[in-house]
N, CA, C and O atoms as a DFTB+ gen file, in Angstrom:
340 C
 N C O
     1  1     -42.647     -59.443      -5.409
     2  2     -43.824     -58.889      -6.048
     3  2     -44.083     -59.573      -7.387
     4  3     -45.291     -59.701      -7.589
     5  1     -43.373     -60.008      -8.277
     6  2     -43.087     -60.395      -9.363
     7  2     -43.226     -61.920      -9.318
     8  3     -44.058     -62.657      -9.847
     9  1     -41.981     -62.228      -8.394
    10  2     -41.860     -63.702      -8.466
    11  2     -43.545     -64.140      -7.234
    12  3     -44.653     -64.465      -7.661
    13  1     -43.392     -64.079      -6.672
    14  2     -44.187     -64.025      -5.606
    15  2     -43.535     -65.061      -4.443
    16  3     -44.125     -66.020      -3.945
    17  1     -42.120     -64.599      -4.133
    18  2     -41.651     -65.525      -3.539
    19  2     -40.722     -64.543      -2.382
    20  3     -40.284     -63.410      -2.580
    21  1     -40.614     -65.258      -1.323
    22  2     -39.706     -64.378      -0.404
    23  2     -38.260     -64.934      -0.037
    24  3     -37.885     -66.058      -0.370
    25  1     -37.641     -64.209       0.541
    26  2     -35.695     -64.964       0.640
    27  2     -36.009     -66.269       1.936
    28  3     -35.185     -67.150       2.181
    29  1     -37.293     -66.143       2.613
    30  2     -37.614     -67.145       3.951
    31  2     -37.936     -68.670       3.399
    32  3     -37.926     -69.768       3.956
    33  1     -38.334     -68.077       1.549
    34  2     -38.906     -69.726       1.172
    35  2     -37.576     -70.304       0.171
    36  3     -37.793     -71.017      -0.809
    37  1     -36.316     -69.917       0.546
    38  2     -35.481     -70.365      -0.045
    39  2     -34.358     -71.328       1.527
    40  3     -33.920     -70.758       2.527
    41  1     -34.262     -72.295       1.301
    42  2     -33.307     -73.208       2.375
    43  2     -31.990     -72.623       2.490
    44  3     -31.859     -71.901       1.503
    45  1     -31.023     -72.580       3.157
    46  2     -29.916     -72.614       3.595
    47  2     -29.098     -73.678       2.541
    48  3     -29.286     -74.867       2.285
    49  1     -28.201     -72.781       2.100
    50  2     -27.405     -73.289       0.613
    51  2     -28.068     -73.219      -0.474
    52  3     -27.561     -73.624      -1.520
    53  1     -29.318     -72.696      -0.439
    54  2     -29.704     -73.063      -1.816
    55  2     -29.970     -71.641      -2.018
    56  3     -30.145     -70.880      -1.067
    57  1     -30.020     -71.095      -3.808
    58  2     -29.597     -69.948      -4.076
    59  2     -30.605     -69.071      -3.515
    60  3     -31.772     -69.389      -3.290
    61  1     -29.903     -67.592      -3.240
    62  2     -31.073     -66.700      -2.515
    63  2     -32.229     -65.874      -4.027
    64  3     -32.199     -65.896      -5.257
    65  1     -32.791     -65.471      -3.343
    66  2     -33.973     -65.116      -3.962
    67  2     -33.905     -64.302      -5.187
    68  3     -34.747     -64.254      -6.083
    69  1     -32.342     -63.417      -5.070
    70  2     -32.259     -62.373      -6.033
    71  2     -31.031     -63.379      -7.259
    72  3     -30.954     -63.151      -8.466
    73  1     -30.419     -64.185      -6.689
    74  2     -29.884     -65.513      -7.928
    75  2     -30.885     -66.402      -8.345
    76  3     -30.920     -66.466      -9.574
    77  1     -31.769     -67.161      -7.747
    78  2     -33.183     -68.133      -8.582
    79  2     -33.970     -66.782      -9.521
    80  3     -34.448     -67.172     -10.587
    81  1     -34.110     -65.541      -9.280
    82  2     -34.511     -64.470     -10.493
    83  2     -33.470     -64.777     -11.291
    84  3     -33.409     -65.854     -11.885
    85  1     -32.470     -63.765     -11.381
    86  2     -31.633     -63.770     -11.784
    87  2     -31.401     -65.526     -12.846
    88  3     -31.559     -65.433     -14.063
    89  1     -31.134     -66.592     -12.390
    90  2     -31.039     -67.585     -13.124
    91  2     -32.128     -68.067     -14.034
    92  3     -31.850     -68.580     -15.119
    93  1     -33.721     -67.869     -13.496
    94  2     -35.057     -68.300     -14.476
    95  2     -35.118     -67.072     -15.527
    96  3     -35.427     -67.198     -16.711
    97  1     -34.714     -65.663     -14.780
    98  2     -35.071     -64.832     -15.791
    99  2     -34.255     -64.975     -16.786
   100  3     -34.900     -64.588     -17.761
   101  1     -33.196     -65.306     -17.140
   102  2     -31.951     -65.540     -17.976
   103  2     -32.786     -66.572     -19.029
   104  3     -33.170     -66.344     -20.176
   105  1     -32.949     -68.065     -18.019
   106  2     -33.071     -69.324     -18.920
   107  2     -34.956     -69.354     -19.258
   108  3     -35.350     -69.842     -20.317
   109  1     -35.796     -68.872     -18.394
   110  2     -36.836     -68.805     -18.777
   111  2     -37.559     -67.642     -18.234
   112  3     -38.180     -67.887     -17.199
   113  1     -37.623     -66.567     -18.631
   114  2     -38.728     -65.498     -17.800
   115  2     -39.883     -65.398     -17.403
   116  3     -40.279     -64.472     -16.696
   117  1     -40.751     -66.580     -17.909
   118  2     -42.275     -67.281     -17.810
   119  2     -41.574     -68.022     -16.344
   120  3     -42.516     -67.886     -15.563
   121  1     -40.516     -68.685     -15.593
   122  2     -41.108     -69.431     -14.505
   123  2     -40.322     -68.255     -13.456
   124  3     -40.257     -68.571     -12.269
   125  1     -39.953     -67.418     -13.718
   126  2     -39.815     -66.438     -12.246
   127  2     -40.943     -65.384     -12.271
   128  3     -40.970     -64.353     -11.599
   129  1     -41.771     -65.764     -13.060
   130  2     -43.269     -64.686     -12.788
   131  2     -44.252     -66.070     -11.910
   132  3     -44.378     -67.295     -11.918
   133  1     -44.750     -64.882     -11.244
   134  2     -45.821     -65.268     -10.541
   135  2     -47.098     -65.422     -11.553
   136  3     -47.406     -64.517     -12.328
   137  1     -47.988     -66.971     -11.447
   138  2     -49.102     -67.436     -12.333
   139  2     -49.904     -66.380     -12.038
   140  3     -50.534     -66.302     -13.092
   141  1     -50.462     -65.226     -11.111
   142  2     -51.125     -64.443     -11.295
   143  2     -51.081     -63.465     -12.074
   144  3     -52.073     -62.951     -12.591
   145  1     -50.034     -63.145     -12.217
   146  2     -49.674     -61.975     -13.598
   147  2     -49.428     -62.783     -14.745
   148  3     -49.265     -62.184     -15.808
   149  1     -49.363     -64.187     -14.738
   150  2     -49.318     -64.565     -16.134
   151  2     -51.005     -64.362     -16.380
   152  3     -51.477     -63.449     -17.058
   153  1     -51.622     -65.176     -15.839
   154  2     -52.816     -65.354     -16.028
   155  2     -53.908     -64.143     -16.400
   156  3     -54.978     -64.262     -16.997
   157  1     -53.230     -62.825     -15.802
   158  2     -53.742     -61.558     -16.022
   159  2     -53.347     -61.038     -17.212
   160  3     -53.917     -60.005     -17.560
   161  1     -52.334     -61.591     -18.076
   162  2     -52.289     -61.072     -19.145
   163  2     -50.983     -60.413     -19.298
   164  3     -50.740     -59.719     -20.285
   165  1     -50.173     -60.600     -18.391
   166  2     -48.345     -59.538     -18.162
   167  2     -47.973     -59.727     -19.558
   168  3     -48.368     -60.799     -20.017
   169  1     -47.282     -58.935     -20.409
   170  2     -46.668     -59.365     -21.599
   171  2     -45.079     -59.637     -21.296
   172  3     -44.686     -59.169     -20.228
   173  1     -44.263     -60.225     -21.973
   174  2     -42.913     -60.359     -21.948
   175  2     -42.247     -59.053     -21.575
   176  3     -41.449     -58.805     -20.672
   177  1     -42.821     -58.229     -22.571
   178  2     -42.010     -56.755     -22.186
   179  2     -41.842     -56.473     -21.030
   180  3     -40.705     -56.259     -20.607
   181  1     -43.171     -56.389     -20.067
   182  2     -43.691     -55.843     -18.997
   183  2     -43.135     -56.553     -17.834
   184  3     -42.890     -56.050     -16.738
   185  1     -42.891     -58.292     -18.343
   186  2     -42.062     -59.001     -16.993
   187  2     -40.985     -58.618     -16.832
   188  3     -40.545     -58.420     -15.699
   189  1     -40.091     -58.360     -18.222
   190  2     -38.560     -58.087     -18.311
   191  2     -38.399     -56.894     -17.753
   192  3     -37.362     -56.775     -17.100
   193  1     -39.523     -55.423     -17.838
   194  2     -38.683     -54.467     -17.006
   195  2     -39.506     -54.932     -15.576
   196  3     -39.279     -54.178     -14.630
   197  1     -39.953     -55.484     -15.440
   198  2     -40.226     -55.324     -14.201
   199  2     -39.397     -56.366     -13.438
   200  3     -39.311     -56.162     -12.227
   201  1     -38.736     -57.507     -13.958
   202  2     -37.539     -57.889     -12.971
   203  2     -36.352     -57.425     -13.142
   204  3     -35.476     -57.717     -12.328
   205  1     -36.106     -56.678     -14.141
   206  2     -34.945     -55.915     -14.530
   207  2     -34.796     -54.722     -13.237
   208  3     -33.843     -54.598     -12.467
   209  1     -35.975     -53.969     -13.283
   210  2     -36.280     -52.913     -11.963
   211  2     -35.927     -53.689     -10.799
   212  3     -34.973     -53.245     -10.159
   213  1     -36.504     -54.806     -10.351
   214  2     -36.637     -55.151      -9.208
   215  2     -34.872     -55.885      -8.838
   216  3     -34.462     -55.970      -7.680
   217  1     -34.102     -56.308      -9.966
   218  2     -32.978     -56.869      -9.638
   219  2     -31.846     -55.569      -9.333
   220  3     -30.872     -55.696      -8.590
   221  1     -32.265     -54.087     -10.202
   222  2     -31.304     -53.142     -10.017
   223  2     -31.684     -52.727      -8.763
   224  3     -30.748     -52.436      -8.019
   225  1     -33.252     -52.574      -8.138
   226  2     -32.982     -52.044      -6.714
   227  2     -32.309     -52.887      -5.501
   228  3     -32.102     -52.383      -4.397
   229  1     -31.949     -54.408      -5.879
   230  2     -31.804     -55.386      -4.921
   231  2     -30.207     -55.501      -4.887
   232  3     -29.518     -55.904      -3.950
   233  1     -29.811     -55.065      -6.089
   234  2     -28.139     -55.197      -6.022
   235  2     -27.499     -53.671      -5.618
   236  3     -26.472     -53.623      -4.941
   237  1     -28.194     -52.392      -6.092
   238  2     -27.231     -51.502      -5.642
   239  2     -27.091     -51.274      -4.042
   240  3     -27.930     -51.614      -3.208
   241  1     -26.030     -50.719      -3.822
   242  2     -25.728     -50.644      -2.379
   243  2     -26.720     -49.371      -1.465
   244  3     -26.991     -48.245      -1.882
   245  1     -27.068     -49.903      -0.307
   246  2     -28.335     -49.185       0.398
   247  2     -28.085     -47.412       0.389
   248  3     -28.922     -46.512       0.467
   249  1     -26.942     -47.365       0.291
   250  2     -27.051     -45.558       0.449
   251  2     -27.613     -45.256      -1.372
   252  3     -28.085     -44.346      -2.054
   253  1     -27.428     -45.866      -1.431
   254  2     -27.791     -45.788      -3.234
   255  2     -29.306     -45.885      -4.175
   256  3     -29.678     -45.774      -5.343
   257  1     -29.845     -46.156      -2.869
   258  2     -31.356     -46.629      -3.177
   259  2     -31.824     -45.690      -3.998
   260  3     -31.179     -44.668      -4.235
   261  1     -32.889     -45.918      -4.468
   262  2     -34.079     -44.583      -4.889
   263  2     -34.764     -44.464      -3.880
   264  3     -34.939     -45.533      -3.293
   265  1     -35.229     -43.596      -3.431
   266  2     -36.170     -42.327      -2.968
   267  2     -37.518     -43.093      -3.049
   268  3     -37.496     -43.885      -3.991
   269  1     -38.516     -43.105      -2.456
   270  2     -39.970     -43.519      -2.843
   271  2     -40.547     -42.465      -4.182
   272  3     -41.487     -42.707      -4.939
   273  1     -39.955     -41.663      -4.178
   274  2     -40.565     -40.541      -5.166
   275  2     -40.448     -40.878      -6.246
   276  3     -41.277     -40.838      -7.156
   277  1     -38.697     -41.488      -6.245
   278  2     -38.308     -42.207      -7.660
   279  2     -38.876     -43.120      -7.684
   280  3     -39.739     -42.855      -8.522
   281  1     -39.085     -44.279      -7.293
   282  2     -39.146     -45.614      -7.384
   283  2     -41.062     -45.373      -7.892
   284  3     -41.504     -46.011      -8.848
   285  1     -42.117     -44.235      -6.956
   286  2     -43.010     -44.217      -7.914
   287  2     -43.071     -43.811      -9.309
   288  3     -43.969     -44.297      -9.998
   289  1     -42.318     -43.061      -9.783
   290  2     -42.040     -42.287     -10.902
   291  2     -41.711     -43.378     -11.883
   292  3     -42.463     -43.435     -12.856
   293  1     -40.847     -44.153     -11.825
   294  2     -40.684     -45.246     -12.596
   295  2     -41.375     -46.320     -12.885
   296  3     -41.452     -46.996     -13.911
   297  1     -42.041     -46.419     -11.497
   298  2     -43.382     -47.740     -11.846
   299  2     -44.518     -47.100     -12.890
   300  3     -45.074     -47.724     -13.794
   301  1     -44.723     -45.701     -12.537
   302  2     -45.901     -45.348     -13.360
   303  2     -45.408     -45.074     -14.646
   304  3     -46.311     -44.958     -15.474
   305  1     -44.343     -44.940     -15.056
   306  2     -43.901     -44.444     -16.623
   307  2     -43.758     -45.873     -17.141
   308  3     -43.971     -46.027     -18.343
   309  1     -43.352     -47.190     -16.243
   310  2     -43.569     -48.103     -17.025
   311  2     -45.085     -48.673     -17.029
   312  3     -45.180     -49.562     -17.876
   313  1     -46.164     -48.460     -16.420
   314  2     -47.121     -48.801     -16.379
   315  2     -48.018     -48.269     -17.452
   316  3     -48.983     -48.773     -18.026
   317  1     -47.216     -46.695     -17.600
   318  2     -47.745     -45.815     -18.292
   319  2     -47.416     -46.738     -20.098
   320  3     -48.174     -47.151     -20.975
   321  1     -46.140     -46.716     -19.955
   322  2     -45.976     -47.284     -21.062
   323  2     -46.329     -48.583     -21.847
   324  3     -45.990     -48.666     -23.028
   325  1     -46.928     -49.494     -21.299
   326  2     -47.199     -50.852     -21.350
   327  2     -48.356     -50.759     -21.291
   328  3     -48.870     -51.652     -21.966
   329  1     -49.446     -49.798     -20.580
   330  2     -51.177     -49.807     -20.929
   331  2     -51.374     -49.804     -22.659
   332  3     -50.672     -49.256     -23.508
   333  1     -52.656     -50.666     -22.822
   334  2     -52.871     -50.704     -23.796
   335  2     -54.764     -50.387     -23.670
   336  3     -55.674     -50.826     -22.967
   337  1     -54.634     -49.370     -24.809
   338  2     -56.126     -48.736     -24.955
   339  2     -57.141     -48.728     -25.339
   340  3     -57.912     -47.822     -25.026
C-alpha cells in the first residue's frame, strides 16, 4: 500500500518485500514510498507511521493479528492525527 510493491515483484534470492522496507526505510524513507503519496503531499511523519504499522502487522505471528476493527481504529486515529485544517 505504501511501497506500492508486492512480494511477486521481488526475484528469488533477492530480499523479500518486508526486508527492501525495512532496509530503504532505515537508509532512506523517501524511496520505499510510493511517488503517488509523495506527490500528494505524505509528510515524513505520516510515511514513518505508516510503514512502521505496516512492518508490525507483517512480522507478528498470524494468531496475533489485529482484528479489522483494530486495524480500522488505528488507521483513522492516525489519519485523524496527521489531517491538517
Amino acid at each position: 500500500m505504501i511501497a506500492n510493491k508486492q512480494p511477486k515483484d521481488f526475484k528469488q534470492g533477492e530480499a523479500s518485500l518486508i526486508e527492501w522496507v525495512k532496509i530503504h526505510y532505515q537508509e532512506n524513507i523517501w524511496k520505499a514510498i510510493d511517488d503517488t503519496l509523495r506527490k500528494a503531499g505524505i509528510t515524513h511523519e505520516q510515511a514513518n507511521k505508516g510503514i512502521r504499522f505496516g512492518i508490525m502487522c507483517a512480522e507478528i505471528p498470524t494468531e496475533h493479528h489485529f482484528k479489522m476493527a483494530q486495524v480500522y481504529d488505528i488507521i483513522t486515529r492516525f489519519y485523524e492525527s496527521t489531517r491538517i485544517s
